[in-house]
Kinemage of the C-alpha trace (Angstrom):
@kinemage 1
@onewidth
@group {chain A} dominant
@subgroup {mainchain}
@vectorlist {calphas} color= white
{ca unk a 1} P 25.997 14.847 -4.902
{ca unk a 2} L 22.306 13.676 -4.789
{ca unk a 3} L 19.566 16.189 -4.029
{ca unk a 4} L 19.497 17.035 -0.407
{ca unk a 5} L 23.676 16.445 0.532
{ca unk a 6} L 25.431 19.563 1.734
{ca unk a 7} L 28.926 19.045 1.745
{ca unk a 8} L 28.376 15.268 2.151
{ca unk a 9} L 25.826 15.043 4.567
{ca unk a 10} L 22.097 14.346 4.647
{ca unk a 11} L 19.780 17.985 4.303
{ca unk a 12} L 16.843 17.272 6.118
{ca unk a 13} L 14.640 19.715 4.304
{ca unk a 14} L 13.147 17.866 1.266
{ca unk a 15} L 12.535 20.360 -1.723
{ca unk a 16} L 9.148 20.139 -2.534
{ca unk a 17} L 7.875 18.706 0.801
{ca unk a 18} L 4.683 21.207 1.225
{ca unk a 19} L 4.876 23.018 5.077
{ca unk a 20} L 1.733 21.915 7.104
{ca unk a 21} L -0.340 25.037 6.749
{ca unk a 22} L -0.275 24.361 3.311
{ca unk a 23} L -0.888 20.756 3.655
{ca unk a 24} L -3.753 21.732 5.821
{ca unk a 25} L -5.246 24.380 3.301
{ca unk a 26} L -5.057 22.019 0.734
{ca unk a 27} L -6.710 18.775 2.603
{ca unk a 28} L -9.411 21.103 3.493
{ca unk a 29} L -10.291 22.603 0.314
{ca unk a 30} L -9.833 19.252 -1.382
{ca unk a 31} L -12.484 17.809 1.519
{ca unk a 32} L -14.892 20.247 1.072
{ca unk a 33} L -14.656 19.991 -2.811
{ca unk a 34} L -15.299 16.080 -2.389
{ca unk a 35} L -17.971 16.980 0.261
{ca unk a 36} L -20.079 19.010 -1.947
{ca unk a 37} L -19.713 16.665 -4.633
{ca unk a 38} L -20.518 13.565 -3.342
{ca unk a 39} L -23.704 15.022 -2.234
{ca unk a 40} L -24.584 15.710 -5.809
{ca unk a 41} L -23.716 12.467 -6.619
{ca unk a 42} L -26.252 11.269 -3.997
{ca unk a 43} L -28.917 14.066 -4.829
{ca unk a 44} L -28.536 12.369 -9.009
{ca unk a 45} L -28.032 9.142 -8.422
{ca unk a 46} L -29.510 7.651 -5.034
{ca unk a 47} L -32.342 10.355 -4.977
{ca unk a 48} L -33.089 11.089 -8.571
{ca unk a 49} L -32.387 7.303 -10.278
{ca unk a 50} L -32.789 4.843 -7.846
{ca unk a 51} L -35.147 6.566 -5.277
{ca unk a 52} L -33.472 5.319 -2.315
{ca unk a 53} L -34.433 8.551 -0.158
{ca unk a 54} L -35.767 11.828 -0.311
{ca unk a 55} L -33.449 14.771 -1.022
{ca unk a 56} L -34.264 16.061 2.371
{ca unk a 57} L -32.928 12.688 3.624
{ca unk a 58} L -29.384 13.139 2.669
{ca unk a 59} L -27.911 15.357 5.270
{ca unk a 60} L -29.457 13.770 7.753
{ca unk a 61} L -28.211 10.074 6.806
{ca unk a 62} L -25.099 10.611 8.577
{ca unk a 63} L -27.072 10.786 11.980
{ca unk a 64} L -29.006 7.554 11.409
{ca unk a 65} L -25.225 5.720 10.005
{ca unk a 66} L -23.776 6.256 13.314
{ca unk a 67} L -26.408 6.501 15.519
{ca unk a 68} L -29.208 4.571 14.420
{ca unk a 69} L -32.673 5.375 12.688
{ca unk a 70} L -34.500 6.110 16.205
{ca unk a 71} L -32.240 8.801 16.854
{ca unk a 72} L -32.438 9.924 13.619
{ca unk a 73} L -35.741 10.203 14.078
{ca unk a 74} L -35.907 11.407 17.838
{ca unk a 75} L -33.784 14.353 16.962
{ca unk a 76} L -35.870 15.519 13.844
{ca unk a 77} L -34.739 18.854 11.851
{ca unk a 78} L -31.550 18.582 14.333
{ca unk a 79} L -30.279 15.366 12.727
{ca unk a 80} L -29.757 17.272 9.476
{ca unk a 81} L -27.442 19.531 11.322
{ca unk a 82} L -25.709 16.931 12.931
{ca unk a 83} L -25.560 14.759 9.904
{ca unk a 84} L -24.436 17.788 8.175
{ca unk a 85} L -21.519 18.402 10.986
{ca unk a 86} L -20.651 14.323 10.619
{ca unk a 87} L -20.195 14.548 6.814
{ca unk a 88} L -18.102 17.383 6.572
{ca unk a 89} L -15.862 16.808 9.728
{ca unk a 90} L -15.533 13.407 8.023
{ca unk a 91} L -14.508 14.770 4.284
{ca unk a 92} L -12.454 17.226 5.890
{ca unk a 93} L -10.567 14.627 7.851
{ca unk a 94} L -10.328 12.541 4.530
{ca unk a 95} L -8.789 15.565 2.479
{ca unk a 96} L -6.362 16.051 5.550
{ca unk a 97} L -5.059 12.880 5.290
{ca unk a 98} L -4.675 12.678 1.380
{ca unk a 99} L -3.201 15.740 1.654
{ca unk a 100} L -0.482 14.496 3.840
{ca unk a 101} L -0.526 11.289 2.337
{ca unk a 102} L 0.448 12.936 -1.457
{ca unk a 103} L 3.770 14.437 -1.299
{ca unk a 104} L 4.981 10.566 -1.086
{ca unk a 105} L 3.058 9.422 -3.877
{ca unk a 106} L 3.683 12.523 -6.286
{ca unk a 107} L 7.520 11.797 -5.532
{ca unk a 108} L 7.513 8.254 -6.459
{ca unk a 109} L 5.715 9.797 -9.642
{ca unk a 110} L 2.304 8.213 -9.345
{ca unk a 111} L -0.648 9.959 -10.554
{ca unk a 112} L -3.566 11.975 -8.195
{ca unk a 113} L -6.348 10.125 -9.849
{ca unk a 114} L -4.853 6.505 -9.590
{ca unk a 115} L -4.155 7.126 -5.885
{ca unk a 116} L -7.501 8.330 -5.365
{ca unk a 117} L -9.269 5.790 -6.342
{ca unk a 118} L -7.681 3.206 -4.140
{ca unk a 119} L -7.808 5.672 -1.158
{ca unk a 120} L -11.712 5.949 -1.744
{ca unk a 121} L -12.020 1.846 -1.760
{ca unk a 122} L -9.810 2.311 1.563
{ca unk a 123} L -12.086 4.897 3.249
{ca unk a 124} L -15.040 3.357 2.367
{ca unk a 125} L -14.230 0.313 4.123
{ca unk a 126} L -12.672 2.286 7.016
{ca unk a 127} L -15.910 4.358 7.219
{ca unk a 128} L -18.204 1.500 7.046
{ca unk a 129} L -16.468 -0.827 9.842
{ca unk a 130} L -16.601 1.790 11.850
{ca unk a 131} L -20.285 2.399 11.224
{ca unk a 132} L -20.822 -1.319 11.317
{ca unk a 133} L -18.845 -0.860 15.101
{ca unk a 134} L -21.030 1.856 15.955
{ca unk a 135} L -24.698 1.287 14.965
{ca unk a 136} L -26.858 -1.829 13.978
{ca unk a 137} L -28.613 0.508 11.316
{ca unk a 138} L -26.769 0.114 8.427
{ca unk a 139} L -27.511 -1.472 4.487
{ca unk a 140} L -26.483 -4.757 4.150
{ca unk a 141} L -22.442 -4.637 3.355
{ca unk a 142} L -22.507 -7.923 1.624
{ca unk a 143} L -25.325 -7.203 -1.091
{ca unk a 144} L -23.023 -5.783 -4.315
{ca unk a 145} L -25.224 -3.223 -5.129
{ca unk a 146} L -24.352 -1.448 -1.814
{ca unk a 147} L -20.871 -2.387 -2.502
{ca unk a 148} L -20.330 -0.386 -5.598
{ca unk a 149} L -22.679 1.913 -4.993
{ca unk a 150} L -20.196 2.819 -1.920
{ca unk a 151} L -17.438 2.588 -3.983
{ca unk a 152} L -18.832 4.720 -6.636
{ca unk a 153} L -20.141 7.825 -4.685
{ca unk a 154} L -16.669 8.038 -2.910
{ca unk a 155} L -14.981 7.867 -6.154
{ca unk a 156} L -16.722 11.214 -6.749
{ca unk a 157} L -15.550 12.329 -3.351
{ca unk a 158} L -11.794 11.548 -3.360
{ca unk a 159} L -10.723 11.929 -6.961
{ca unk a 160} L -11.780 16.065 -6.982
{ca unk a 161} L -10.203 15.705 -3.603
{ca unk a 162} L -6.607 14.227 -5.201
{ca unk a 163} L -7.054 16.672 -7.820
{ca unk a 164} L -7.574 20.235 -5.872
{ca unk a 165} L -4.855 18.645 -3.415
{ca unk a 166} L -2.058 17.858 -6.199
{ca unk a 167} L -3.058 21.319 -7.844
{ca unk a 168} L -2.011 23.509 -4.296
{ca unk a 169} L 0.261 21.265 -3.349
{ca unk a 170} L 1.859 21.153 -6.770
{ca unk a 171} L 5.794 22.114 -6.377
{ca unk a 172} L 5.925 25.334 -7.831
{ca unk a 173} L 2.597 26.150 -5.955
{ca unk a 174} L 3.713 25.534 -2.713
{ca unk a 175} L 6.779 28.371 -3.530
{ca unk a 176} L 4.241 31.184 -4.573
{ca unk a 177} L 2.117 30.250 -0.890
């Protein structure tokens, strides 16, 4: 009898499928783990190294992404808040969805890390169509060096992410929650 048949038929409840508060607690810590993170990524590498902006700038780089450097501007200390608000409602929505998205992966055997690094390729490109959709103000998505930047700061965001969700939603976890 494979895992799952009672007496022949089909169990619907799959063993180590985590319950959705769980799933939930788990996207959101891994979000705002990835959240922090990448923001130290950008305060050491685009602020510190290349001197793209100035530390003060990165909260509020959200607001001028999706709504364009004149609101940015217009809304002064409040587009740090509401840059803030963007980045972590996004990064919480990211860790949500990996969250749910992991149970199938870990079953199949594949490895938090190694998923995460396609998913952050995949979320960049979401993020930045969307962006693209939304605002003319953006970097130029064709130049390389905005390319893999991209790709590099949400590497730093979604494999912490993969790796705080695979911890609490790790099978014998989910039994002790």
């Amino acid at each position: 009898m494979s895992n799952g048949d009672v007496g022949g038929e089909r169990n619907s409840v799959v063993p180590d499928q985590p319950g959705v508060r769980l799933t939930l607690r788990a996207g959101l810590a891994g979000g705002l783990t990835g959240a922090a993170l990448i923001w130290v990524y950008e305060a050491l590498v685009w602020v510190g190294v290349q001197h793209l902006m100035p530390l003060a700038g990165i909260p509020r780089n959200a607001t001028g992404l999706v709504f364009g450097k004149a609101v940015q501007d217009e809304l002064g200390i409040w587009a740090h808040l509401l840059g803030t608000a963007i980045h972590f409602v996004f990064a919480l929505s990211w860790g949500v969805l990996f969250a749910a998205i992991w149970p199938y992966f870990r079953r199949r055997g594949y490895e938090a890390t190694f998923i995460a690094l396609f998913y952050a390729m995949f979320a960049w490109i979401v993020m930045h169509t969307l962006i693209m959709i939304a605002s003319a103000n953006h970097p130029n998505y064709f130049d390389p060096n905005v390319v893999i930047g991209g790709f590099m700061s949400h590497f730093v965001f979604t494999v912490p992410l993969a790796l705080v969700v695979k911890r609490m939603l790790a099978p014998h976890q989910g039994a002790q929650s």
